[in-house]
C-alpha positions as CSV (number, residue, x, y, z in Angstrom):
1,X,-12.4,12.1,-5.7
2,X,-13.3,7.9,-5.7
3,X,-14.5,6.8,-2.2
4,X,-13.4,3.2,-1.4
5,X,-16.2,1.2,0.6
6,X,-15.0,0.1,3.7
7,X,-13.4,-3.8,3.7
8,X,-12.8,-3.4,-0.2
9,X,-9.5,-5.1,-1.0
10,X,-6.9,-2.9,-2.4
11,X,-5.7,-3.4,-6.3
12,X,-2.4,-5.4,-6.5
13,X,0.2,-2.2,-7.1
14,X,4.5,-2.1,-6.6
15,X,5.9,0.4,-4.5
16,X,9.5,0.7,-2.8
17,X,10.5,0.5,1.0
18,X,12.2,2.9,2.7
19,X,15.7,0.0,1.9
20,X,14.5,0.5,-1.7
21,X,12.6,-3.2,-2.3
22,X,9.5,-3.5,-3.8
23,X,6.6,-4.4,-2.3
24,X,3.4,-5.5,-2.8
25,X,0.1,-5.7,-1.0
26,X,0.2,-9.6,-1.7
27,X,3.4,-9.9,0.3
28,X,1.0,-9.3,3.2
29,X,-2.1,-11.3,2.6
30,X,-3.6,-13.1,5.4
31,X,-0.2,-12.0,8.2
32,X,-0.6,-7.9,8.5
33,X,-2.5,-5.1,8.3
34,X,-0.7,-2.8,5.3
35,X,-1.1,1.1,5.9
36,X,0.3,3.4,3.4
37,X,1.4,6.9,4.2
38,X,1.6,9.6,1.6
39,X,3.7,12.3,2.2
40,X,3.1,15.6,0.0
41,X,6.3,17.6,-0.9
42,X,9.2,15.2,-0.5
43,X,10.7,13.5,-3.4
């Protein structure tokens, strides 16, 4: 398993929002912190 170093910026990646828009860490630079929750065994 890859172990981030603590303040490493994230890679640029797309996801979807729970209203279905993609986002993007960028949308966020330099306003909010971003946290990103995984959760296993929902589709």
């Amino acid at each position: 398993m890859a172990r981030v170093q603590v303040d490493t910026p994230a890679p640029e990646f797309v996801l979807e929002d729970w209203t279905g828009r993609e986002v993007r860490p960028s949308d966020f630079k330099g306003s909010q912190n971003v946290v990103l929750v995984f959760n296993r065994g929902f589709s």
